[in-house]
C-alpha positions in Angstrom: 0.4 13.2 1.4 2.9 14.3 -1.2 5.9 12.7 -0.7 8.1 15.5 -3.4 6.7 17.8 -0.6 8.0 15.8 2.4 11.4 14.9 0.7 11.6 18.6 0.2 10.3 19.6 3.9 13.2 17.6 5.2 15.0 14.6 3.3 15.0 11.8 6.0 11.1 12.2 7.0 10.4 12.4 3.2 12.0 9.0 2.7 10.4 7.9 5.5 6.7 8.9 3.9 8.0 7.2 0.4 8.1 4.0 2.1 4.7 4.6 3.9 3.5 5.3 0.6 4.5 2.6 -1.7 4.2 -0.6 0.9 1.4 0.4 3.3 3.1 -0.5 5.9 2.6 0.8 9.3 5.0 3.7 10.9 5.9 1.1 13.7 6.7 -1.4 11.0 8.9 1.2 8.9 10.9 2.2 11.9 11.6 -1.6 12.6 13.1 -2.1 8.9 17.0 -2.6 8.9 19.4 -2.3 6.3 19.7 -5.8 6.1 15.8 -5.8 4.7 16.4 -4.2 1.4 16.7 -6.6 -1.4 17.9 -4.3 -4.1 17.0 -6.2 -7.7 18.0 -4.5 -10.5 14.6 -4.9 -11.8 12.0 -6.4 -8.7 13.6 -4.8 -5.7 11.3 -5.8 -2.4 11.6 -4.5 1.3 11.6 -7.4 4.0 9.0 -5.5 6.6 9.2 -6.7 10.0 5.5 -7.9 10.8 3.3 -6.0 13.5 2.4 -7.4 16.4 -1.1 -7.4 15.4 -3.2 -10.5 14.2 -3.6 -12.4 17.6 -0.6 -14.4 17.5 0.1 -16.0 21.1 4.1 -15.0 20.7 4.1 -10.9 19.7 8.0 -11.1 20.4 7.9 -13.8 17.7 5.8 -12.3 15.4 7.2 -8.8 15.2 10.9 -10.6 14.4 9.7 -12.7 11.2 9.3 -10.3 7.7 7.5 -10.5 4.8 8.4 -9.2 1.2 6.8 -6.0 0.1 7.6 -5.1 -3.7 9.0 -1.5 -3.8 9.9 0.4 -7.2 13.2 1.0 -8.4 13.0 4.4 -7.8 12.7 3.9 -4.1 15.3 1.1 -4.1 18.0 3.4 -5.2 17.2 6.2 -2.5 17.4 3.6 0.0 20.8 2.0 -1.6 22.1 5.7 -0.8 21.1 5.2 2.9 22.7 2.0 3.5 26.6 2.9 2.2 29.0 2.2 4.7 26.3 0.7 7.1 26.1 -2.7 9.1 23.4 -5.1 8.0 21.7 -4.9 11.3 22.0 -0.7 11.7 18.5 1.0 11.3 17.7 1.6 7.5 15.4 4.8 7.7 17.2 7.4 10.1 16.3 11.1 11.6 17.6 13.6 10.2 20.0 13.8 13.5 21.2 10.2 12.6 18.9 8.3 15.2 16.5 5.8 14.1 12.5 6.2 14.8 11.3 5.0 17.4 9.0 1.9 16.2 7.1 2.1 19.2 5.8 5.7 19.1 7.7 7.2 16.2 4.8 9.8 15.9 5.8 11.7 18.6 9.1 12.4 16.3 7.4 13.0 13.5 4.1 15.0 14.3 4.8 18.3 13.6 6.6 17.2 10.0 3.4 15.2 9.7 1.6 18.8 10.4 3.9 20.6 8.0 3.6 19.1 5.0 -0.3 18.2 5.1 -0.8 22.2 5.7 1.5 22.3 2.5 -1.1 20.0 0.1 -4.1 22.3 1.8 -5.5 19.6 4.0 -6.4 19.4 7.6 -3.8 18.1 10.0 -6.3 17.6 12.5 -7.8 15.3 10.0 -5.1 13.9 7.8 -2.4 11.4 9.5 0.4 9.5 8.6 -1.9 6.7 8.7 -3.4 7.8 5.6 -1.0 6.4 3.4 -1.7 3.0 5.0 -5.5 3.3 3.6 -4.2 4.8 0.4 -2.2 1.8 -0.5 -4.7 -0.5 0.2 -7.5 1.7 -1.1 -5.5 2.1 -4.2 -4.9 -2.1 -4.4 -8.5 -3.0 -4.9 -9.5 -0.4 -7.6 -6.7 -2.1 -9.5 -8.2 -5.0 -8.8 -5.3 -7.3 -6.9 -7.0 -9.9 -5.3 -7.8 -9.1 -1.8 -6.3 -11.9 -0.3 -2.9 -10.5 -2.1 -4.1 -7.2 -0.3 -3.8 -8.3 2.7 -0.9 -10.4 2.5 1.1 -7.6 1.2 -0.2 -5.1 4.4 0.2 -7.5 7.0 -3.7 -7.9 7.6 -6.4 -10.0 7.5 -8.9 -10.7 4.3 -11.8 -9.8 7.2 -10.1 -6.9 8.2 -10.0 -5.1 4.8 -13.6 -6.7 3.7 -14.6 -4.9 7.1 -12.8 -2.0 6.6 -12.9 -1.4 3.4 -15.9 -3.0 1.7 -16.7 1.0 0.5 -13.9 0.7 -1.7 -14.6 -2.6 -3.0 -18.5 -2.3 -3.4 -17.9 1.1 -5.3 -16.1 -0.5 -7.6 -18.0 -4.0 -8.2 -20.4 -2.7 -10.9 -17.0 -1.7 -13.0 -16.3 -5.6 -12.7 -19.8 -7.2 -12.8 -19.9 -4.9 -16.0 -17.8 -7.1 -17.6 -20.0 -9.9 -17.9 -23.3 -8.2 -19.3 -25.1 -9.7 -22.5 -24.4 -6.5 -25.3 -27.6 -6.1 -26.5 -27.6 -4.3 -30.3 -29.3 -0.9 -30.2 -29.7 -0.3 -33.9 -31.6 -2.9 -36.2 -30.0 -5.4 -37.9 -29.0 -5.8 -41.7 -29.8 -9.0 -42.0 -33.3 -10.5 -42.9 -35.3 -12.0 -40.5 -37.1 -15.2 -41.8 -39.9 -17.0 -40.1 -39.4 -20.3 -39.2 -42.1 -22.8 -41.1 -44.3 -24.9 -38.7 -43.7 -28.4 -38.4 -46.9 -30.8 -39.6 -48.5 -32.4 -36.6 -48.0 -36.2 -37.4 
């Protein structure tokens, strides 16, 4: 989904899809974050996502308050900057357009016909393409550059199974790229150099 398209479609959702975009995160997740969350490095800026209350933890309530640090680029760190001025700590980083936050437990049904919008903008099916996508874009786009997938699934709040289960097209597609790596190079052209045959030994 293009995110110069959503920002232009309407500023506040396109923000929204930037950070969908760069961390993976889920829209629930994203509508959790606070202003607080940004870390804003001058040069390794990261996003403190709230966890999901996926993974089979006993304590969901527990779960979904700790965070985990998602590098974002600088880029993205000053367009968030611009959202937090004269903001509380605990106030809702990514707003509506109307000032409200998203609703982290169904924020789809706020955003669906942006969602529709925008992917009828890039020429795709909206009855196909979701805000979801960018999810399996990130991590899609992870593993071809080769980040180990434990890293992977650190970084998307997931499990190593998950992504191997989900995603094992990606990485088998892209194994013979790596395995290619370690083939013998075998010369195609003959060689300059003389080939001598080795005497026999005597038999003692």
């Amino acid at each position: 989904m293009g995110v110069i398209i959503a920002r232009a479609h309407e500023p506040k959702f396109g923000l929204l899809v930037a950070v969908l975009a760069e961390t993976g995160a889920r829209p629930g997740q994203a509508a959790r974050l606070l202003v607080k969350h940004l870390v804003d490095d001058p040069v390794a800026p990261v996003l403190k996502m709230p966890k999901s209350g996926k993974g089979g933890a006993t304590d969901r309530a527990a779960r979904k308050a700790t965070t985990y640090s998602v590098p974002i680029s600088p880029a993205l760190a000053a367009m968030l900057k611009q959202e937090t001025e004269g903001r509380a700590p605990d106030e809702p980083l990514l707003t509506r357009k109307d000032g409200d936050s998203w609703n982290s437990v169904n924020p789809s049904s706020q955003y669906r016909e942006d969602v529709r919008a925008v992917v009828t903008a890039i020429g795709r099916d909206p009855e196909e393409v979701t805000l979801y996508a960018l999810r399996h874009s990130s991590i899609t786009r992870a593993l071809k550059e080769n980040v180990p997938i434990r890293i992977v699934a650190a970084g998307h709040d997931t499990s190593v199974q998950q992504i191997e289960r989900v995603y094992s097209d990606q990485i088998t597609a892209h194994s013979d790229d790596i395995a290619r790596r370690g083939l013998l190079a075998i010369a195609t052209q003959p060689s300059d150099h003389r080939i001598v045959a080795l005497s026999k030994r005597r038999q003692s």
